[in-house]
PDBQT receptor file of N, H, CA, C and O in Angstrom, charges set to zero:
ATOM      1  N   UNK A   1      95.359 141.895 124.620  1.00  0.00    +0.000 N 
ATOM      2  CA  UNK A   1      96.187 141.442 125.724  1.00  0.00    +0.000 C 
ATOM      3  C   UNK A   1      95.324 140.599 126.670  1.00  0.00    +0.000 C 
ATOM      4  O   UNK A   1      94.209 140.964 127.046  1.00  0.00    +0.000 OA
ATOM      5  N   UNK A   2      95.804 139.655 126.966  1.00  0.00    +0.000 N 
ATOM      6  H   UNK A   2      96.709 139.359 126.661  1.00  0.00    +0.000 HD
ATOM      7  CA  UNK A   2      95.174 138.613 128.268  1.00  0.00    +0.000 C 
ATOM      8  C   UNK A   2      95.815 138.714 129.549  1.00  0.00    +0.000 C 
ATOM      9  O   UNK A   2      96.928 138.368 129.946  1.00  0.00    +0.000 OA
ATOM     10  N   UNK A   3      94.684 139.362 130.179  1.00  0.00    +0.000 N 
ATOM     11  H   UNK A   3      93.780 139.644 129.856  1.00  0.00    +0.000 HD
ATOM     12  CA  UNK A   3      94.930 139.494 131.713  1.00  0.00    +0.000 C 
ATOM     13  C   UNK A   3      94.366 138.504 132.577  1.00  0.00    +0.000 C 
ATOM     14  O   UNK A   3      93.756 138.962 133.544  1.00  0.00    +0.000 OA
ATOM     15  N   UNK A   4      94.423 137.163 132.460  1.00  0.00    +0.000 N 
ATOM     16  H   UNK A   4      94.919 136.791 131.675  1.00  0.00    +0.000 HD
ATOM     17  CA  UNK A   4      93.701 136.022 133.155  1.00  0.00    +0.000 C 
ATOM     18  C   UNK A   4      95.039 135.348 133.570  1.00  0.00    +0.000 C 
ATOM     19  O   UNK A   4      95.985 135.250 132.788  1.00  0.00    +0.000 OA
ATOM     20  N   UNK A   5      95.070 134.704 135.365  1.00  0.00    +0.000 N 
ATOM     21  H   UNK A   5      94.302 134.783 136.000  1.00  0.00    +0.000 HD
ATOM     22  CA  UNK A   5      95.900 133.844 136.051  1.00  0.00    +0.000 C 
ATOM     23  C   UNK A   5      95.885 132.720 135.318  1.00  0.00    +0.000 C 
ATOM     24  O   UNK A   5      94.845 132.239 134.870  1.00  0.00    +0.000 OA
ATOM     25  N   UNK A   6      96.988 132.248 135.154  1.00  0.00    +0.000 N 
ATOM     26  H   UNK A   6      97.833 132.639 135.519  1.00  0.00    +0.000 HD
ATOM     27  CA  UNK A   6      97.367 130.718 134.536  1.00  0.00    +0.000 C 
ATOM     28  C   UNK A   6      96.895 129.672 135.618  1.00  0.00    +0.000 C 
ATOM     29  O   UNK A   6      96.966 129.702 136.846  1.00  0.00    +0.000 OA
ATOM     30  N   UNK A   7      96.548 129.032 135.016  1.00  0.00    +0.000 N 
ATOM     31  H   UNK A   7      96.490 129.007 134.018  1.00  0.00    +0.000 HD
ATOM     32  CA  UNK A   7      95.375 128.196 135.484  1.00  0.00    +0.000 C 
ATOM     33  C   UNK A   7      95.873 126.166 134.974  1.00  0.00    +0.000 C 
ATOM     34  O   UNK A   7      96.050 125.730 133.837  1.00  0.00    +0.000 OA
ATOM     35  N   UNK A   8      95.937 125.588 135.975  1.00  0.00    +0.000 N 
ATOM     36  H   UNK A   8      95.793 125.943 136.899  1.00  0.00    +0.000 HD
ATOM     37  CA  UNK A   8      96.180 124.218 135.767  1.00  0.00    +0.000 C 
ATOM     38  C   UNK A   8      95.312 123.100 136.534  1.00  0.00    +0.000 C 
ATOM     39  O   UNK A   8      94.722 123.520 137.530  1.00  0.00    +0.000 OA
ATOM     40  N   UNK A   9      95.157 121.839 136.243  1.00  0.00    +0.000 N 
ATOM     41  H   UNK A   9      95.636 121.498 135.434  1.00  0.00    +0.000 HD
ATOM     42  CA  UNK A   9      94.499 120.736 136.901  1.00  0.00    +0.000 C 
ATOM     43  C   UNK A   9      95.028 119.590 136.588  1.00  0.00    +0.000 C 
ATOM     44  O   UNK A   9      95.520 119.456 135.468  1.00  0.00    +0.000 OA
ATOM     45  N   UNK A  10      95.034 118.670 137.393  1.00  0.00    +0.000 N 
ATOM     46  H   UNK A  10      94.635 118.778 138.303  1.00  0.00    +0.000 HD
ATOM     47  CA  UNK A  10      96.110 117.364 137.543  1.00  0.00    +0.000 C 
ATOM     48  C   UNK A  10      95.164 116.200 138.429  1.00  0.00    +0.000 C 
ATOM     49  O   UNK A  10      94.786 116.283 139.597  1.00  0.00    +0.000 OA
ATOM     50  N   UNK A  11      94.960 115.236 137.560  1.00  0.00    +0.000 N 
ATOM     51  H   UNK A  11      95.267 115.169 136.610  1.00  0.00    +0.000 HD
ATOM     52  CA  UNK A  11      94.138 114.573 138.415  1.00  0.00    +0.000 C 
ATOM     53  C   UNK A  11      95.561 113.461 138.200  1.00  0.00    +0.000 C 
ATOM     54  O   UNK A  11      96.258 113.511 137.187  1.00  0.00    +0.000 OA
ATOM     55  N   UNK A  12      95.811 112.496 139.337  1.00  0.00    +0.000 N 
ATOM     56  H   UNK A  12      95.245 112.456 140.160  1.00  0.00    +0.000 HD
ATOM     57  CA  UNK A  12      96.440 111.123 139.697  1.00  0.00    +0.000 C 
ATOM     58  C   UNK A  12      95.474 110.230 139.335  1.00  0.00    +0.000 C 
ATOM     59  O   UNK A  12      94.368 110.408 139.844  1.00  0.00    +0.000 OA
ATOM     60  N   UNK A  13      95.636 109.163 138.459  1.00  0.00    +0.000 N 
ATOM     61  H   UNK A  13      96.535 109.018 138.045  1.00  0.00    +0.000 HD
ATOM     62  CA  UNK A  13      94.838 108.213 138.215  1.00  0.00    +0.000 C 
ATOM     63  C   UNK A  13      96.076 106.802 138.491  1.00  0.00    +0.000 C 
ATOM     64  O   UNK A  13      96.199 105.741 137.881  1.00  0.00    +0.000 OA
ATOM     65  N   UNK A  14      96.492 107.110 139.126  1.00  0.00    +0.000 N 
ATOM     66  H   UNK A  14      96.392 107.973 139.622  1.00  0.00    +0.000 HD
ATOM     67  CA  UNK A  14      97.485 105.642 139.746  1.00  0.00    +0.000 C 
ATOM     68  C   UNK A  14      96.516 104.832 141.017  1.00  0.00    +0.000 C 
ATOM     69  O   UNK A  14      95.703 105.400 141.747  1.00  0.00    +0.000 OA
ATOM     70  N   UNK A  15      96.741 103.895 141.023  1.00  0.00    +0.000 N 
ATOM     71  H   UNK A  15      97.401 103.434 140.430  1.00  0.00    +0.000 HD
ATOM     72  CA  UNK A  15      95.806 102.556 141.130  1.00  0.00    +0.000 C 
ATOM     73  C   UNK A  15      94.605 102.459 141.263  1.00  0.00    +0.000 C 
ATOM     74  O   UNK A  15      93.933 102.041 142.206  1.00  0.00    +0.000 OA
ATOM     75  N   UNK A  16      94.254 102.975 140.005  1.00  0.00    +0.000 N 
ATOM     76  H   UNK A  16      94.800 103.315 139.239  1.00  0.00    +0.000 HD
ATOM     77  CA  UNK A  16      92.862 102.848 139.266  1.00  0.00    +0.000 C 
ATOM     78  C   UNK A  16      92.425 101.649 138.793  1.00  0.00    +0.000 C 
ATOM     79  O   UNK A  16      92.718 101.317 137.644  1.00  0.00    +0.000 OA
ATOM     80  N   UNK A  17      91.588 100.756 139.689  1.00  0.00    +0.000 N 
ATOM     81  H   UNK A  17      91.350 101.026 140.622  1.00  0.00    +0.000 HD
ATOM     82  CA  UNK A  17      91.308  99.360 139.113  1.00  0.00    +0.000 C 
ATOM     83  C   UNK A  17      90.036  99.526 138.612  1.00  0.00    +0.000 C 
ATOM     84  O   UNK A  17      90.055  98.983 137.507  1.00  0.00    +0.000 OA
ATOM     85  N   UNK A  18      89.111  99.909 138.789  1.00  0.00    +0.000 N 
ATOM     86  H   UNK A  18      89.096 100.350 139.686  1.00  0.00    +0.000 HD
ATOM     87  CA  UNK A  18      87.819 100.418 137.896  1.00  0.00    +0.000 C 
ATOM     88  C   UNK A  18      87.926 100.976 136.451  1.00  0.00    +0.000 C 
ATOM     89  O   UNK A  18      88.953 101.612 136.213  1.00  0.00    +0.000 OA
ATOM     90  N   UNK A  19      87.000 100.832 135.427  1.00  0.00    +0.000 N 
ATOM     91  H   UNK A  19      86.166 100.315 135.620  1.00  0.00    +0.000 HD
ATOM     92  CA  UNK A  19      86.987 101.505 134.716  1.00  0.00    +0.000 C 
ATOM     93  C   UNK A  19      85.566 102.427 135.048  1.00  0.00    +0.000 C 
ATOM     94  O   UNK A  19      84.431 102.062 134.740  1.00  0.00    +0.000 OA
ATOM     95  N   UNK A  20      85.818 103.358 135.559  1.00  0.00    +0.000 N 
ATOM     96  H   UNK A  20      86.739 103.654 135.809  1.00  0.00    +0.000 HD
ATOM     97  CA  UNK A  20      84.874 104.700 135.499  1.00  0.00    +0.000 C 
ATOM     98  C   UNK A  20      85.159 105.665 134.610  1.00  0.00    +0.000 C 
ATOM     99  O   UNK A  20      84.871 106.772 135.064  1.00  0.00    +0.000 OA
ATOM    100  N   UNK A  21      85.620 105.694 133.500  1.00  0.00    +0.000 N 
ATOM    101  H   UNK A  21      85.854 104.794 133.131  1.00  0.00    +0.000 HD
ATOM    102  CA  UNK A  21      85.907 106.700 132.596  1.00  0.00    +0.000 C 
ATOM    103  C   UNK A  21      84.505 107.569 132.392  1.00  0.00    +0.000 C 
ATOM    104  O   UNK A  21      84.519 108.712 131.937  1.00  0.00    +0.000 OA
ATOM    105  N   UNK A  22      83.510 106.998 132.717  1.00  0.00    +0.000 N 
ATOM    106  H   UNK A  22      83.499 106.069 133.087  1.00  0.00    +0.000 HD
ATOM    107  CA  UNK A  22      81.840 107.813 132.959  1.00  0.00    +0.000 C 
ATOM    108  C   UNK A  22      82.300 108.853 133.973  1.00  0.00    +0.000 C 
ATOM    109  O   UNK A  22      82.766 109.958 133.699  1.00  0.00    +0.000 OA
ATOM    110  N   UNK A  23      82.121 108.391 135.059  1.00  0.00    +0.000 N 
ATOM    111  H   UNK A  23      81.742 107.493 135.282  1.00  0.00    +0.000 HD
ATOM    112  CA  UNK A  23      83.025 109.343 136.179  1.00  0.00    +0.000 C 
ATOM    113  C   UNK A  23      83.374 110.116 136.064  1.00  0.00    +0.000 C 
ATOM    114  O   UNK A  23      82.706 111.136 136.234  1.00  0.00    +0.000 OA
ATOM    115  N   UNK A  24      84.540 110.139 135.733  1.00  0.00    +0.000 N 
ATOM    116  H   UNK A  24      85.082 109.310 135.595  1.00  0.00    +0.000 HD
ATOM    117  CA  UNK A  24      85.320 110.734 135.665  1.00  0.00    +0.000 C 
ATOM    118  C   UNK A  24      85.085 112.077 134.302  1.00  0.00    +0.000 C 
ATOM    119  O   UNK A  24      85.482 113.242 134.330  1.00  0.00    +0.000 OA
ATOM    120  N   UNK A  25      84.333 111.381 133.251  1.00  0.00    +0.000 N 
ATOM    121  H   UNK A  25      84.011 110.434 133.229  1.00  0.00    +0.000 HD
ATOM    122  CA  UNK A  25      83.980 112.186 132.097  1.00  0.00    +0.000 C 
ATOM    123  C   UNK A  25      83.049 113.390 132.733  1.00  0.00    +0.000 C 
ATOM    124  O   UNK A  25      83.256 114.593 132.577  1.00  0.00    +0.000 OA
ATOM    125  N   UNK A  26      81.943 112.771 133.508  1.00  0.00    +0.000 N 
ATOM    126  H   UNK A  26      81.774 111.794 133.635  1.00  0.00    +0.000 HD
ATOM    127  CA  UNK A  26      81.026 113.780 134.338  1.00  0.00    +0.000 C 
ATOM    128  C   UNK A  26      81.555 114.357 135.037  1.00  0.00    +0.000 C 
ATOM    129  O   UNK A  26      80.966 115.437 135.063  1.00  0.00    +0.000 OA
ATOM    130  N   UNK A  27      82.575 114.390 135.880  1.00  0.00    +0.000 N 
ATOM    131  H   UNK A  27      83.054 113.512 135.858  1.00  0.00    +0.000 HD
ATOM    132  CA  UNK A  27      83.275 115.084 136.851  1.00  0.00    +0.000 C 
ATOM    133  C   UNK A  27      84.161 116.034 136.098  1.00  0.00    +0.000 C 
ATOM    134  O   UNK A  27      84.020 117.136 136.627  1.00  0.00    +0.000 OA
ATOM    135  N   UNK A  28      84.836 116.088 135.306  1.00  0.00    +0.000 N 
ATOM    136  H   UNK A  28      84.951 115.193 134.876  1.00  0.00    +0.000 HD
ATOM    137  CA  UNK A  28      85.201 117.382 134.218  1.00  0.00    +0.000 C 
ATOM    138  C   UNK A  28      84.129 118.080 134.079  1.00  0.00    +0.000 C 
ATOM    139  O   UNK A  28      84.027 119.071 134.802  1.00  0.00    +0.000 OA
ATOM    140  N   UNK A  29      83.196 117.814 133.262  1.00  0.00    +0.000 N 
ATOM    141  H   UNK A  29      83.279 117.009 132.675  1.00  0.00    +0.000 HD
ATOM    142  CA  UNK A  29      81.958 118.334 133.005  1.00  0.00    +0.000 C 
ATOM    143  C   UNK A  29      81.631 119.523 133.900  1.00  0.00    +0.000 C 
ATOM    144  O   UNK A  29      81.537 120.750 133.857  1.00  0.00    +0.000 OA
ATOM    145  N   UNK A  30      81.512 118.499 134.729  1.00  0.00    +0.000 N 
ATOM    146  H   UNK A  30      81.589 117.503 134.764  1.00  0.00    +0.000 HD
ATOM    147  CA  UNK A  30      80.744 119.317 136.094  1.00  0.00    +0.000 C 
ATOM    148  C   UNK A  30      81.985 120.746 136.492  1.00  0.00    +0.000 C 
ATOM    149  O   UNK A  30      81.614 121.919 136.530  1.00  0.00    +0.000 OA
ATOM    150  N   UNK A  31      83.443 120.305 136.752  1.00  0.00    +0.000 N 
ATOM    151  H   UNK A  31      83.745 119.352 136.721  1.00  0.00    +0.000 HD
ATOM    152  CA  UNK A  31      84.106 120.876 137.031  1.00  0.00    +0.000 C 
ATOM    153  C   UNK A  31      84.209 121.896 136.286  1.00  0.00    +0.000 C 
ATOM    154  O   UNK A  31      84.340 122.977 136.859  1.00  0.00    +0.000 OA
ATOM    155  N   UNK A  32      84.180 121.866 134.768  1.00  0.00    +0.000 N 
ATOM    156  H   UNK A  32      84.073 120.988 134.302  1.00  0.00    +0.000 HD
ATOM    157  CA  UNK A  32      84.589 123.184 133.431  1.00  0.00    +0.000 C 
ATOM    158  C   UNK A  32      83.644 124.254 133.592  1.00  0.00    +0.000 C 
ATOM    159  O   UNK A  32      83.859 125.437 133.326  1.00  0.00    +0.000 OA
ATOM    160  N   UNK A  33      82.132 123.549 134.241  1.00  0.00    +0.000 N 
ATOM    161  H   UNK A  33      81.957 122.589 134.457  1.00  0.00    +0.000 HD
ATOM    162  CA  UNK A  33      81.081 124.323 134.223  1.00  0.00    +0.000 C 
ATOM    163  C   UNK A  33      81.385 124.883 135.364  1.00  0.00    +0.000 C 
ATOM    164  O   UNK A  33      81.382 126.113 135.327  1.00  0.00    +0.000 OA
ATOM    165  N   UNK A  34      81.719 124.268 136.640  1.00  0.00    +0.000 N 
ATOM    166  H   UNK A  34      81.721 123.268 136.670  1.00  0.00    +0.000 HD
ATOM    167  CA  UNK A  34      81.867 125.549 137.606  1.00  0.00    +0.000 C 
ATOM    168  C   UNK A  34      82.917 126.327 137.929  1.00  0.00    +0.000 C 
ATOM    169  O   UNK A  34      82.819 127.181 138.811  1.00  0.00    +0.000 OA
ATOM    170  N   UNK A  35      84.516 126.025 136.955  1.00  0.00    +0.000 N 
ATOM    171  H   UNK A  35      84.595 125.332 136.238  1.00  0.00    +0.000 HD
ATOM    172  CA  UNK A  35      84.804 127.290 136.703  1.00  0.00    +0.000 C 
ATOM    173  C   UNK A  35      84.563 128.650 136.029  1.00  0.00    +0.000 C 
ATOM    174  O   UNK A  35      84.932 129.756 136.424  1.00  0.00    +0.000 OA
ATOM    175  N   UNK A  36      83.797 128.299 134.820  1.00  0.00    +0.000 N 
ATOM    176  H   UNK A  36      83.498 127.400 134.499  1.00  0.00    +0.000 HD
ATOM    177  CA  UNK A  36      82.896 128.747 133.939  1.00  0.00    +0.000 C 
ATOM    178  C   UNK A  36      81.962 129.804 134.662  1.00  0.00    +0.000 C 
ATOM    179  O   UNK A  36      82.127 131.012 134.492  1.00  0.00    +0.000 OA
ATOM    180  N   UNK A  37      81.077 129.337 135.391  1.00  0.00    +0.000 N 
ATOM    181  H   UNK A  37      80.943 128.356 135.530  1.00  0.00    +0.000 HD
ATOM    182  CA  UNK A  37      80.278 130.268 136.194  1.00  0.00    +0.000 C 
ATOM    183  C   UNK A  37      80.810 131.173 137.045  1.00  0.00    +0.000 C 
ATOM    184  O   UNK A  37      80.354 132.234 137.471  1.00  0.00    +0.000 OA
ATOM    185  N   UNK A  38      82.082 130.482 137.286  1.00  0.00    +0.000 N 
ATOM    186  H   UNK A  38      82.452 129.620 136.940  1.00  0.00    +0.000 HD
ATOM    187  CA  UNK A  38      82.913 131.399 138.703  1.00  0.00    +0.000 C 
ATOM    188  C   UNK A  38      83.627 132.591 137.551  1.00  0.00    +0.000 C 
ATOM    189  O   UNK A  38      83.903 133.659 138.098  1.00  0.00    +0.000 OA
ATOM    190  N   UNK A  39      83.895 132.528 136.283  1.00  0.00    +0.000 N 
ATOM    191  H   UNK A  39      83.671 131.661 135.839  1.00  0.00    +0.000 HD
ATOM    192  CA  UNK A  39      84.469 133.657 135.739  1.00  0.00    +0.000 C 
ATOM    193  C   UNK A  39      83.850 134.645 135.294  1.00  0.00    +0.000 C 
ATOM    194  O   UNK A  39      84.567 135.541 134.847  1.00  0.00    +0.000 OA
ATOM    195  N   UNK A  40      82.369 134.853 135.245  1.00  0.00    +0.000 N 
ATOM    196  H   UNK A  40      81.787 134.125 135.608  1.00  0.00    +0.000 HD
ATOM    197  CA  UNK A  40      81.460 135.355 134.865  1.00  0.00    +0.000 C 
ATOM    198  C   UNK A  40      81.682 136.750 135.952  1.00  0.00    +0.000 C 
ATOM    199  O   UNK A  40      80.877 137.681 135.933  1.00  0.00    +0.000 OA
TER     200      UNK A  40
């Protein structure tokens, strides 16, 4: 049985004139890892 809160993320990428897909790739990254640590 899974007892873990449902959990979502939504980023807006509307008027995005850059391509930073780097960015943005690192900024997941970064983000997965510090939910990651926070569930520990």
């Amino acid at each position: 049985m899974i007892n873990e809160q449902p959990f979502a993320v939504s980023f807006d990428m509307d008027g995005v004139v850059a391509d930073n897909i780097s960015y943005h790739f690192d900024a997941w990254r970064q983000f997965v890892w510090q939910i990651w640590l926070s569930s520990e």
